[in-house]
N, C-alpha and C positions, 0 to 999 in steps of 0.2 A: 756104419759109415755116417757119418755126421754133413746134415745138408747145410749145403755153400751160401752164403748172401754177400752179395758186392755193396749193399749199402752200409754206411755207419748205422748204428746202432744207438750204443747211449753214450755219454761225454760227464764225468762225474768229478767232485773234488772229494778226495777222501782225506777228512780230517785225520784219523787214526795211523794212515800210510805217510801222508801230505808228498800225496802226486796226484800223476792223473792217469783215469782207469777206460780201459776204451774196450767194449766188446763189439769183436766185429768176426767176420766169417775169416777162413784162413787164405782165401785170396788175399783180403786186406792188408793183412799179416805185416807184408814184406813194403806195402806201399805206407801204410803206416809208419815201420822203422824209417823206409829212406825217407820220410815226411820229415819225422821228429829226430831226423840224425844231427848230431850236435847238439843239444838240448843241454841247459845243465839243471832240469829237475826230473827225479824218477819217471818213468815210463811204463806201464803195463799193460799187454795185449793179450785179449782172453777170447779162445774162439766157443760160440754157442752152440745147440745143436737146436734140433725143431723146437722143442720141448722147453728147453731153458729161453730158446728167445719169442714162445709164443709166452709165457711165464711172464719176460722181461716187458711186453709190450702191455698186457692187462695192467701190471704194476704200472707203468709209466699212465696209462690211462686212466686208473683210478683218481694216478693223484693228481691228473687235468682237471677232474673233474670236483675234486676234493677243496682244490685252490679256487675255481667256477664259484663252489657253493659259498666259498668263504670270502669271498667280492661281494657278491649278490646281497646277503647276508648285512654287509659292512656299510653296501650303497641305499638299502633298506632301511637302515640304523641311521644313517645321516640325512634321507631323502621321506622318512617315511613310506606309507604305503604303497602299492602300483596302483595303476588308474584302476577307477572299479571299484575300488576297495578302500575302506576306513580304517582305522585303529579300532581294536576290539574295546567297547567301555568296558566289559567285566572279564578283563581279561588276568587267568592264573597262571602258574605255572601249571603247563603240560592243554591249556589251549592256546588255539591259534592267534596271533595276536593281530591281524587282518582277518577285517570278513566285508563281505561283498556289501557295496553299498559307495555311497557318496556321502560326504560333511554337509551340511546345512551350514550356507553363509551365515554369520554372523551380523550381515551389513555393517554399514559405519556407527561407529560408536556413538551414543548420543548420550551428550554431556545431563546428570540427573538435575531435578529442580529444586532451590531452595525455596520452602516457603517457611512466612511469619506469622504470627499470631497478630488479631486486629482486635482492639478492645473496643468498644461500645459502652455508654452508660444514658442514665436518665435521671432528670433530679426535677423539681418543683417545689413549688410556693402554693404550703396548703391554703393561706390566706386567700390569696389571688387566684389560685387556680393554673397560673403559669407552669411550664412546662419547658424543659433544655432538654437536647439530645447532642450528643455525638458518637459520631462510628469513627471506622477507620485508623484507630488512633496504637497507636507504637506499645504506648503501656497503661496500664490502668490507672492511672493516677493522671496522664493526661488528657485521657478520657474523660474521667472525673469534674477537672479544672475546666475543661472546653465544654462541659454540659454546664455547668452551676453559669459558667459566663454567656453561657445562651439563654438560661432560665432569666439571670437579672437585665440579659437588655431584652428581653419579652414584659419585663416590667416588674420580674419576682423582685420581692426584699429580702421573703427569707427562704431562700431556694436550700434543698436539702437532695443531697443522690439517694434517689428509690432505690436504682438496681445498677449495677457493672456487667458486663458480659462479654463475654468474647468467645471467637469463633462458631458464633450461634445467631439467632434471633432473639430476638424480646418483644414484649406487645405490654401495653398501659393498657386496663381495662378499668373502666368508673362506674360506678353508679351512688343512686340516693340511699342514706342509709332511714331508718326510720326518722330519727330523730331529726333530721333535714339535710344533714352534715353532709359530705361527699366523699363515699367509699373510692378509693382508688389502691391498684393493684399494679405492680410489675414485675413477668415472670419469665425468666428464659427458656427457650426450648433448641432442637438441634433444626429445627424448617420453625417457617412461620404458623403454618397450621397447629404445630403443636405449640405454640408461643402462645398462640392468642386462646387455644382453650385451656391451658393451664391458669393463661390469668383471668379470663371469666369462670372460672371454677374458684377461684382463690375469692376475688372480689363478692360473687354471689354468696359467700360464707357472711359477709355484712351488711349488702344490698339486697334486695330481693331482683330486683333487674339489672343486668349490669351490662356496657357496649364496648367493644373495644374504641379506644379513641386513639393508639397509636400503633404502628409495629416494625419497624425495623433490625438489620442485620447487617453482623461484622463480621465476616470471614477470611481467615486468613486468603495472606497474597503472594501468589508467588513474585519473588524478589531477583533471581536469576532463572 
């Protein structure tokens, strides 16, 4: 004996028939045809029994649940992870592609710095003793020009560039050589410290006592 159910069931399009399929209990039956009287597309009523329609309900539930997973899945894929949880960074196939955790802000972007190179040089007048400097300067040649034009309004005639530098220090070290003459020396380093001993080490090769007399530094500048 095949048990009775007064509800509908399932409601289907079948492509392969092209009608429609309705399983319902055999109460239904009759209230279905006088439903669907007049119709002008196929019609077919099919009654189920315990078995067939505990059957029919697991199927229908699976594929709730089928369609569930393949949302989730879709809103995951355009929304990224759920709260809690990161993107996996070394993620392969066949691991998880979320793991628990939070992103670390990033804060606002900050624009990087351009910097320049600063030349520096020195020149003098062995004659005179005179002495030109300039820092700061774009490029080395107008480094050069801005030192010699410092040395002749210090009063050189014949101003000559010691040394050019950039992005460094320099230091003039002098001293007496035997013969009376006047050792002088200029040598760059990357700090002052090491400027001024490289050139009292240079100069002492023809002095026997040598001072630092000058030391300045060009360092690049940031520009933005």
């Amino acid at each position: 004996m095949r048990a009775r159910y007064s509800l509908l069931s399932v409601v289907m399009r079948s492509a392969w028939s092209n009608c429609l399929l309705f399983a319902v209990a055999p109460s239904d039956a009759v209230f279905m045809g006088d439903f669907f009287r007049g119709v002008s597309f196929p019609l077919r009523v099919y009654e189920l029994n315990a078995s067939e329609w505990m059957a029919m309900k697991r199927a229908v539930v699976h594929s709730i649940i089928l369609a569930a997973l393949l949302v989730s899945k879709a809103v995951m894929a355009e929304q990224g992870c759920p709260d809690g949880f990161m993107p996996n960074p070394s993620w392969t196939q066949g691991q998880q592609q979320c793991i628990q955790g939070q992103m670390s802000d990033p804060g606002p972007l900050v624009p990087q710095a351009t910097w320049e190179r600063r030349w520096g040089a020195f020149t003098s007048d062995a004659e005179t003793g005179k002495v030109g400097v300039a820092t700061a300067m774009a490029t080395k040649r107008k480094a050069e020009k801005e030192a010699l034009r410092d040395c002749q309004a210090r009063g050189g005639a014949q101003c000559k560039v010691l040394l050019a530098f950039t992005n460094q220090c320099a230091a003039i070290a002098w001293g007496k050589e035997s013969t009376g003459t006047t050792a002088i020396s200029a040598v760059g380093g990357v700090n002052s410290m090491v400027a001024k001993s490289a050139a009292l080490q240079e100069c002492g090769k023809r002095a026997g006592s040598c001072e630092i007399f000058l030391t300045e530094c060009s360092y690049a500048e940031q520009v933005q």
